[in-house]
C-alpha positions in Angstrom: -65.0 -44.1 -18.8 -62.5 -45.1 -16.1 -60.5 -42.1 -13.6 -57.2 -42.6 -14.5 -55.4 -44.3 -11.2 -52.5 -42.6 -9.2 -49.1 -44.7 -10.1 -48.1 -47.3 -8.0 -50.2 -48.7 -5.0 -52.5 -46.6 -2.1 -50.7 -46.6 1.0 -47.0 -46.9 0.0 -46.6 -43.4 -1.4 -48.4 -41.3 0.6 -46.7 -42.3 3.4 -43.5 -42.2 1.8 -44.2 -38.7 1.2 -44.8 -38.1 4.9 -41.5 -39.0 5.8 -40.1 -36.9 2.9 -41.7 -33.7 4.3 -40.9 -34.5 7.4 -37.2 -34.9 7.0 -36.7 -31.6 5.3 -38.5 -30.2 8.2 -36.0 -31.5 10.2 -33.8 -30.2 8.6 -34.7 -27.0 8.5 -35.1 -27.0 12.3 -31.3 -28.1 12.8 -30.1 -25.0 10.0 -32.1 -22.5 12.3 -30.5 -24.0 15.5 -27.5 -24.1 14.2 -28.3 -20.2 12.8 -29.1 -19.4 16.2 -26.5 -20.6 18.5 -23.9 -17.7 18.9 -20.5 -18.4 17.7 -17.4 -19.4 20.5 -15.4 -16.3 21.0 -11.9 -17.2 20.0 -9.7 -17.6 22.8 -7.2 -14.9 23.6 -3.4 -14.7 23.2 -2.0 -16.1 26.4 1.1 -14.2 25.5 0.9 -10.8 24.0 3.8 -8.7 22.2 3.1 -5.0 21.1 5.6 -3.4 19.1 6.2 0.2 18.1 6.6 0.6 15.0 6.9 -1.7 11.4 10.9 -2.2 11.7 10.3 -4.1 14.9 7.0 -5.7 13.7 8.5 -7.6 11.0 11.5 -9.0 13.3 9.5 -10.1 15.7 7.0 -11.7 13.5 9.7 -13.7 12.3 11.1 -14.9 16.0 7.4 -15.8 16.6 6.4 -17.5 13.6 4.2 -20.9 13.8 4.3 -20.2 17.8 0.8 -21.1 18.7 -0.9 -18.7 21.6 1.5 -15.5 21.1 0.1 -12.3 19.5 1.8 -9.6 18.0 0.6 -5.9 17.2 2.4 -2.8 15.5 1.4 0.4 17.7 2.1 2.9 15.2 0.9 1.2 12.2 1.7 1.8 8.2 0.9 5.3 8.0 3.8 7.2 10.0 7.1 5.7 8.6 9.5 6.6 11.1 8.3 7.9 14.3 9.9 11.5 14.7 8.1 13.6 17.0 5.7 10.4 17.2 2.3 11.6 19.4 1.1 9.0 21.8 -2.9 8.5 21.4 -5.0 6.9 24.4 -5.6 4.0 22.1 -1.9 3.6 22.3 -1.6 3.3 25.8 -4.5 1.0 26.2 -3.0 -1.2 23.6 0.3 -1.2 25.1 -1.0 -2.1 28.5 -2.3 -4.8 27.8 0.4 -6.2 26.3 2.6 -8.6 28.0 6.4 -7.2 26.0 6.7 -3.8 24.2 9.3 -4.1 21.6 11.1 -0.5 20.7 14.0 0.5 18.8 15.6 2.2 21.2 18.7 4.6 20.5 16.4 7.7 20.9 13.6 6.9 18.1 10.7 6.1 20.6 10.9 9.9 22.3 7.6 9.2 24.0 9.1 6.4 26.6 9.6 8.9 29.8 5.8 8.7 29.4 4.8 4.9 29.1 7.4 4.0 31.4 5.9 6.7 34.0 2.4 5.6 33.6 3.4 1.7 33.2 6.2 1.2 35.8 6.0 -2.4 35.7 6.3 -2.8 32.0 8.8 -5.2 30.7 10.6 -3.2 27.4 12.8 -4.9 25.0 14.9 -2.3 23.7 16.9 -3.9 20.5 19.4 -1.1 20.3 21.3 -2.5 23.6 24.8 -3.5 22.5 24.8 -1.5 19.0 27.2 1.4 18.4 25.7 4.7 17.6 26.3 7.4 15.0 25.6 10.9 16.0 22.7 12.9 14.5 24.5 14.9 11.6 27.4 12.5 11.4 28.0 10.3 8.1 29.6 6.5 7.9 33.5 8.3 8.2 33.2 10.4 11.1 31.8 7.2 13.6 33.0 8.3 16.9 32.1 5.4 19.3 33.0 7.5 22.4 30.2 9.4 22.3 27.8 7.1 20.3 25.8 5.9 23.3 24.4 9.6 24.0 20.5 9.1 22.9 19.3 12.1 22.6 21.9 12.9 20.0 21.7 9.4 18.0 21.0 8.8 14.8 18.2 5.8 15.3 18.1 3.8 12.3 20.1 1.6 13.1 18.0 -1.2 11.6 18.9 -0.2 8.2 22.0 -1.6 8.6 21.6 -5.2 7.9 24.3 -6.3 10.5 22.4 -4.2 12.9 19.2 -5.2 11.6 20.9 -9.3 12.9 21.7 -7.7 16.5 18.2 -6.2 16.7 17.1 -9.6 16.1 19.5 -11.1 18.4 18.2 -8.6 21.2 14.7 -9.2 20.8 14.7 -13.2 20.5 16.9 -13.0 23.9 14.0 -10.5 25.7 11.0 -12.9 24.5 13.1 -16.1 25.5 13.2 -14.6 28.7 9.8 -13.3 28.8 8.3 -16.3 27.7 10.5 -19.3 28.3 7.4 -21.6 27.2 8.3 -21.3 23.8 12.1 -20.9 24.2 13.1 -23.5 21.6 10.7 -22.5 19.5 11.5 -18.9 19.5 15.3 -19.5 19.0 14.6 -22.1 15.8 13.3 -19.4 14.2 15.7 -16.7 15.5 18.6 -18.6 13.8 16.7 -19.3 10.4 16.0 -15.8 10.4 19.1 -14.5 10.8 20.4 -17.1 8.3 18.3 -15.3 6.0 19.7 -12.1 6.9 23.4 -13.0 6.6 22.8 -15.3 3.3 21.3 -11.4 1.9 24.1 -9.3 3.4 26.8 -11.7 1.8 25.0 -11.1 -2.0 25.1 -7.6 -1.1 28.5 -7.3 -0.4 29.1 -8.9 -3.4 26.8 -6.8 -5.4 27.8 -3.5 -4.1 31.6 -3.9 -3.0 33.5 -3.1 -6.0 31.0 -0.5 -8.0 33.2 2.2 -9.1 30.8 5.1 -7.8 30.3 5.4 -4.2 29.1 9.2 -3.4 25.6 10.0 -2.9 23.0 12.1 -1.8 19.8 11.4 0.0 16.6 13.1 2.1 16.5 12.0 5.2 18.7 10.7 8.1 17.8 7.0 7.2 20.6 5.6 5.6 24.0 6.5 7.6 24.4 3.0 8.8 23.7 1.0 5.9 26.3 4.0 4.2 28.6 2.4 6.9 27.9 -1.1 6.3 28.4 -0.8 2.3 31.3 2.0 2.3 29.0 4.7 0.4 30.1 8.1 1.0 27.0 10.1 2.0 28.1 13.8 0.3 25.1 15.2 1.5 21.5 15.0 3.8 19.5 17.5 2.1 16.5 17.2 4.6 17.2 15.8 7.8 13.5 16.0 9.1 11.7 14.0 6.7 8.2 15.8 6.8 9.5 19.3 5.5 10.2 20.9 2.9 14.1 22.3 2.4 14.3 25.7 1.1 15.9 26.9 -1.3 19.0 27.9 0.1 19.2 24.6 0.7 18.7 23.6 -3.1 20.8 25.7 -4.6 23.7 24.3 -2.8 22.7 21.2 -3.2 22.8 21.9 -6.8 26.2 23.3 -6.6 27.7 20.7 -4.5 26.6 18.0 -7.0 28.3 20.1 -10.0 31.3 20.4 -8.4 31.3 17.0 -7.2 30.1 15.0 -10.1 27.8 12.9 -7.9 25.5 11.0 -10.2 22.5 9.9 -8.0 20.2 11.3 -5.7 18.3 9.4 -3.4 14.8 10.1 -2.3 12.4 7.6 0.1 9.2 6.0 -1.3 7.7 7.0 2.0 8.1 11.1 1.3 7.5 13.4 -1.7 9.7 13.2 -4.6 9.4 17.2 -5.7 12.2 18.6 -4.0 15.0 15.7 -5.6 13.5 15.8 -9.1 14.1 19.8 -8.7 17.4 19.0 -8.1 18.1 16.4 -10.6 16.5 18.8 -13.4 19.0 21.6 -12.6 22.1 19.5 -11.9 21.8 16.6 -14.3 21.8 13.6 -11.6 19.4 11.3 -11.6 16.6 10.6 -8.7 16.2 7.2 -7.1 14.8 5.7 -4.6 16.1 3.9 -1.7 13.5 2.2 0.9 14.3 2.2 4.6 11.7 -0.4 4.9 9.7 1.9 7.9 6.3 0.5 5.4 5.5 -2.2 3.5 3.2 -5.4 3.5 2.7 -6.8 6.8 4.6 -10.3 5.4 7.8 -11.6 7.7 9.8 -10.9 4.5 9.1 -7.9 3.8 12.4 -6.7 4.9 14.3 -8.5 2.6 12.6 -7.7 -0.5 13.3 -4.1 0.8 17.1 -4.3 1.3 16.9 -6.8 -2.3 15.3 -4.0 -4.4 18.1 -1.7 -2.1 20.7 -3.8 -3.8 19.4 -3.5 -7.5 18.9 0.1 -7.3 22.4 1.2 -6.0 23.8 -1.5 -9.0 21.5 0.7 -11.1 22.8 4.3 -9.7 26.4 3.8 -9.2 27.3 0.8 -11.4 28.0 3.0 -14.8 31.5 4.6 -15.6 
């Protein structure tokens, strides 16, 4: 009986095989290589912003969109809303000297700046409160005195809340990176005025949201909202808790509670970043109804974030003041 023969002819497939082998281990050898050779550091920022806190971080992403070669970070980060009483952490200083702007607020709300600016004399500061006219600490939209509204230490600082402040903040910062970083001017002011196209396009719907509802008294939590009171003639009757972190007492509830009765205010407005308990209290005992109104201090870290804030602003207040 004959051994069954391999297929085809000796000398063309074994070779062929040969090669086979030896082009996987090739391969191989150029995946390991390739597995081996450390990765290219990315370069860094040649320009570098730090901001203080999320207002600011969100209008200066904006100016710098699409910029190739600037960098932006948010000192504070999400978790302390406003920075009352704000503790500077070494981290913080190390971050903010390497930066190349710092970007505040201004008008008071950075109360740690006697210290950078001490430590980091040569620091250039863009403060976006230059130009804006104060309200005092205390004082609603009605009792604006502008003779004494440039006294910081007594300023109410949320003055981004406003939107038309919130445009001059943006106006103040776009000018200070021009300047810092006259590279990218053109760049920086295209997207300057498309932002604050956006801005105005969302103040106008506002207006004609808000303008004519028939209720305009309310109460709120915290020292937030004064200028966008201002900006949208709401009566603020009350602040029940000026320092956002604590707690009022009960003093301080019960004439709340009376002040709503005898005023027939129909909304009370707490802040997504603080505890309810203290407004649903007093809307179970007076019969008003607890909302809540977003100073945009937290949110996603998305250029638009502020206007889906001050949007969901609008359809609340339609909401809260808009019945009979």
């Amino acid at each position: 009986m004959k051994k069954r023969q391999h297929a085809g002819r000796p000398g063309v497939f074994y070779p062929m095989r040969r090669v086979i082998a030896a082009f996987f281990c090739i391969c191989l050898l150029i995946t390991a290589v390739a597995g081996c050779t450390p990765r290219q550091p990315e370069d860094p920022p040649r320009f570098r912003i730090v901001t203080s806190f999320y207002p600011m971080y969100i209008m200066t992403l904006n100016i710098i969109d699409g910029i190739d070669g600037i960098q932006v970070d948010n000192m504070a980060g999400q978790q302390t809303g406003c920075l009352h009483d704000y503790q500077l952490q070494s981290k913080d200083m190390k971050n903010i000297e390497q930066a190349d702007v710092f970007v505040i607020n201004g008008a008071g709300m950075e109360s740690f700046m006697e210290k950078v600016t001490d430590q980091l004399p040569d620091l250039r500061v863009i403060d976006s409160s230059e130009g804006i006219s104060l309200l005092m600490s205390g004082e609603d939209a009605h009792g604006h005195d502008e003779e004494v509204a440039h006294d910081h230490s007594d300023a109410n600082p949320h003055i981004w809340v406003s939107i038309s402040n919130c445009m001059k903040q943006v106006r103040n910062i776009a000018d200070g990176l021009i300047e810092a970083d006259p590279e990218d001017a053109v760049a920086l002011e295209e997207n300057t005025q498309e932002y604050l196209a956006k801005l105005s396009d969302l103040r106008g719907r506002m207006h004609e949201a808000l303008d004519d509802l028939p209720n305009r008294d309310i109460i709120t939590f915290h020292e937030a909202f004064p200028y966008f009171a201002e900006e949208f003639d709401l009566h603020i009757v009350k602040v029940v808790n000026r320092e956002p972190d604590s707690q009022p007492s009960a003093k301080e509830l019960a004439d709340t509670i009376r002040l709503i009765e005898s005023t027939d205010v129909k909304a009370v407005f707490a802040e997504p970043q603080y505890s309810t308990d203290a407004a649903q209290i007093i809307a179970q005992e007076s019969g008003a109804t607890v909302y809540l109104l977003d100073p945009a201090v937290t949110g996603e870290n998305d250029k638009d974030a502020y206007l889906r804030a001050m949007e969901q602003n609008m359809e609340v207040l339609k909401e809260a003041l808009g019945g009979a």
